[in-house]
C-alpha positions in Angstrom: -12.4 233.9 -172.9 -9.2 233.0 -175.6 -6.2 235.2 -173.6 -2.8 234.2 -175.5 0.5 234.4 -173.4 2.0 237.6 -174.3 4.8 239.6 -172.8 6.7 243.0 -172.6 6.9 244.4 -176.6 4.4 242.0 -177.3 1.3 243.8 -179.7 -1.8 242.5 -178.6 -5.3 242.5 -179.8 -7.4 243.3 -177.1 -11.2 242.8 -176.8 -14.1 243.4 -174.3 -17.9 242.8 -175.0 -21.0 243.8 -173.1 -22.7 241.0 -170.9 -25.4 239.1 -173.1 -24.6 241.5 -175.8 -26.3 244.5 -174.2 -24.8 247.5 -174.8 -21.8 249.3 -172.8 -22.2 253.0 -173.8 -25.8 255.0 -174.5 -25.5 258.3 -175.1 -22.6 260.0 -176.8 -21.4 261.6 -173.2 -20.6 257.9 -172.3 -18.6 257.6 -175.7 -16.2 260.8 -174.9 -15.9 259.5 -171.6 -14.6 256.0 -173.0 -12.0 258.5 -174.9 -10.9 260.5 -171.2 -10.4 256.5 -170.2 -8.2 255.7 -172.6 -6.5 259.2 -172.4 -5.8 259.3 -168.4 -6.3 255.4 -167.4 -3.5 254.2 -169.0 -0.7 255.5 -166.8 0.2 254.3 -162.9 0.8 257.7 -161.9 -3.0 258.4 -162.8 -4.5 259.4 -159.1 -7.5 258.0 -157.9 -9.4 261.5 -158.4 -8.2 262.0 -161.7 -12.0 263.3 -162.7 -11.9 266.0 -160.0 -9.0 267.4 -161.0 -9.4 267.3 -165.1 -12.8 268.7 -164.4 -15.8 266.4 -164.8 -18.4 268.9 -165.8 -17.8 268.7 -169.5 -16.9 265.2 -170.6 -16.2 266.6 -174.1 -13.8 269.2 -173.7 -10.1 268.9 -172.3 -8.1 265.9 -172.3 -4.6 267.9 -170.7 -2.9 265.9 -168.3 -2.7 268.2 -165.1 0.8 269.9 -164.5 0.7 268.6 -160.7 0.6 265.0 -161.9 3.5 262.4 -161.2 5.2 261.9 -164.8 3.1 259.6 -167.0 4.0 256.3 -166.9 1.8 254.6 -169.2 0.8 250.7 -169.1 0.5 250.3 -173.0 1.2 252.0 -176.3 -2.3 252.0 -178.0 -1.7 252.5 -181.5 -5.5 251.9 -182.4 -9.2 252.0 -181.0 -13.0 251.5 -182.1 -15.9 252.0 -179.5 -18.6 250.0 -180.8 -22.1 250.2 -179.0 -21.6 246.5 -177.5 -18.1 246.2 -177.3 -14.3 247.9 -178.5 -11.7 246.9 -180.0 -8.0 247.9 -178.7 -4.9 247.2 -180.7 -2.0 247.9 -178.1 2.1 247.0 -177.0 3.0 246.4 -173.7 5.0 248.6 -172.3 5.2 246.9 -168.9 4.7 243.5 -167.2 1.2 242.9 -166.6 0.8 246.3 -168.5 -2.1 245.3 -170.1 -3.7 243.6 -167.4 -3.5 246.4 -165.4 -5.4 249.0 -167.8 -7.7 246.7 -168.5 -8.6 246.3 -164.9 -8.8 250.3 -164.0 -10.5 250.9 -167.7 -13.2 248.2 -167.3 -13.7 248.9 -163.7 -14.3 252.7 -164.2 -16.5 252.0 -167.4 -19.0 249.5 -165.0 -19.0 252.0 -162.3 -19.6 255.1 -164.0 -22.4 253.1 -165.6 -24.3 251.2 -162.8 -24.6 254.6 -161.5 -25.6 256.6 -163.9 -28.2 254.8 -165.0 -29.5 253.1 -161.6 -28.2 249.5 -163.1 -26.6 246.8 -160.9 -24.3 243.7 -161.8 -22.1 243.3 -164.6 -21.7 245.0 -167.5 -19.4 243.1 -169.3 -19.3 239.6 -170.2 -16.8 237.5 -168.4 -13.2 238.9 -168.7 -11.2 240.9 -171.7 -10.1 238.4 -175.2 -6.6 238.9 -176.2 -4.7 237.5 -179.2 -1.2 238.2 -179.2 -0.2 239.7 -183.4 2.9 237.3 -184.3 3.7 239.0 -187.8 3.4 242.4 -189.8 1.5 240.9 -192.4 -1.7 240.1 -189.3 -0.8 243.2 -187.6 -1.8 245.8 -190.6 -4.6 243.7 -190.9 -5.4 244.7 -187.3 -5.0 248.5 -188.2 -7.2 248.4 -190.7 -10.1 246.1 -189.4 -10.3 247.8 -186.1 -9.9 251.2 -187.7 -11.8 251.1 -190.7 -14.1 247.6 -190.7 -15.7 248.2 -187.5 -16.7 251.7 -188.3 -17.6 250.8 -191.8 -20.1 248.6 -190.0 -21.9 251.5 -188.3 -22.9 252.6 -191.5 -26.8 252.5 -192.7 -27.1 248.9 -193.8 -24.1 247.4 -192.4 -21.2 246.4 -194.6 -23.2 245.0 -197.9 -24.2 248.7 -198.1 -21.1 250.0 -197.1 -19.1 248.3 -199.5 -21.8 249.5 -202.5 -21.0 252.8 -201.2 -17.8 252.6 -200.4 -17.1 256.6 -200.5 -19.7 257.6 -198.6 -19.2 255.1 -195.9 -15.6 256.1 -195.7 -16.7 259.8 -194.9 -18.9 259.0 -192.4 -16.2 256.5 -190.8 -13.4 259.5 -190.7 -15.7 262.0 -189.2 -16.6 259.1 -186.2 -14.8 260.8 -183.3 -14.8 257.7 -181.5 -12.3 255.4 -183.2 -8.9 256.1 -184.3 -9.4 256.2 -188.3 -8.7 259.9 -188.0 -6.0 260.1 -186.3 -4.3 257.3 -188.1 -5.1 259.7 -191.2 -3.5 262.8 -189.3 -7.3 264.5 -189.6 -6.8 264.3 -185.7 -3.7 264.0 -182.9 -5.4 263.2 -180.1 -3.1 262.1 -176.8 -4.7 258.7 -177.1 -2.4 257.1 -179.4 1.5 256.6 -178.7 2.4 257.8 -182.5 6.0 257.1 -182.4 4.9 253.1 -181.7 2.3 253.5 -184.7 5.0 255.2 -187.1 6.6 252.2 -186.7 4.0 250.1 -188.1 1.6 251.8 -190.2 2.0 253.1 -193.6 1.8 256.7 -193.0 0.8 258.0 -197.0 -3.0 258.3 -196.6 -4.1 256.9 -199.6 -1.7 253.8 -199.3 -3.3 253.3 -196.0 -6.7 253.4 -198.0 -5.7 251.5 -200.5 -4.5 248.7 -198.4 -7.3 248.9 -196.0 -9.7 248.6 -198.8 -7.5 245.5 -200.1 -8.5 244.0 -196.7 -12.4 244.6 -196.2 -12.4 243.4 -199.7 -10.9 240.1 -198.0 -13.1 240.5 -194.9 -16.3 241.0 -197.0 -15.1 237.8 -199.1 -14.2 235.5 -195.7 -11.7 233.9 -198.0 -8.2 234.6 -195.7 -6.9 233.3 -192.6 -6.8 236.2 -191.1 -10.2 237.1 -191.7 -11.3 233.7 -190.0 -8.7 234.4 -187.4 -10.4 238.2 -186.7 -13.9 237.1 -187.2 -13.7 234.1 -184.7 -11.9 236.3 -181.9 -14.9 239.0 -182.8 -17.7 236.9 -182.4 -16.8 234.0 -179.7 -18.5 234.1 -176.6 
């Protein structure tokens, strides 16, 4: 586990793996569910039968907070997401003390429940606790933007990245039209009620191709491992 001190305003890189690198998610009702987490589980006001009342018969459809529900009170400001088979990648602000400690908790929790009992599985799904890495500059935090919201995708695509990068086009298509990472809504093809947008505004470069541009200027650094942040990302990524 690597879990830097971080504190209220702080942006943080957030990480959780599956246990011996099996995977957390197996069907794409799990993925949408992940999405309903991140939607409703970030907020203290969130009841305990929050899936009763949204309506757990279709886990793809509806993602309204209920009128009856104590104002929102959210823990973080996520500002980016990628749902990988094996792990995901959050890039987040704390809005509160402990803030992220405490979505992490009732995220993680819900995600190992949900899934021990769905498919008749006991003991842990994830491996050991959450990795955090607190962003300290602009210049590493655009990096984040675009390596959890374009690499990681990218990486889904047939043949990994040396593929993706020979067919760089394509690859981007199928990245934006992957519901279950925030590339879209980063490029305004979707506003979902995952993403606090007036905390991204503040970061991101909000022209799409700019965005493109610069997040192609990074995988090109990522594919070439020749930048510290790339070292930085690709150590947190893959350390056990």
């Amino acid at each position: 586990m690597r879990r830097e001190p971080y504190s209220v305003g702080s942006y943080v890189h957030v990480m959780k793996r599956g246990t011996r690198g099996m995977s957390i998610i197996r069907d794409d009702d799990d993925r949408w569910r992940f999405l309903k987490l991140l939607r409703y589980l970030n907020d203290d006001n969130t009841p305990r039968n929050w899936e009763r009342d949204i309506g757990p018969d279709n886990i793809r459809a509806g993602f309204s907070r209920p009128e009856h529900w104590r104002k929102q009170k959210p823990y973080v400001s996520i500002l980016a997401f990628c749902l990988m088979d094996n792990h995901f990648h959050l890039l987040v602000r704390e809005n509160v003390e402990n803030g992220i400690s405490a979505f992490m908790q009732r995220l993680c929790t819900s995600m190992a429940a949900y899934f021990n009992a769905k498919y008749s599985e006991e003991g842990t799904l994830f491996q050991s606790s959450y990795k955090a890495r607190t962003v300290h500059d602009d210049e590493y935090l655009q990096y984040l933007l675009a390596y959890i919201t374009v690499k990681n995708p990218f990486e889904r695509f047939p043949g990994g990245l040396d593929s993706a990068f020979q067919k760089y086009d394509e690859a981007l298509q199928q990245a934006r039209a992957y519901p279950f990472a925030s590339l879209i809504d980063v490029l305004g093809s979707r506003r979902s009620q995952i993403l606090d947008y007036d905390a991204l505004d503040e970061v991101v470069e909000t022209d799409e191709r700019k965005f493109l541009n610069s997040a192609k200027d990074v995988l090109n650094g990522v594919y070439a491992f020749d930048n510290e942040f790339v070292r930085l990302a690709m150590d947190f990524d893959d350390s056990s």
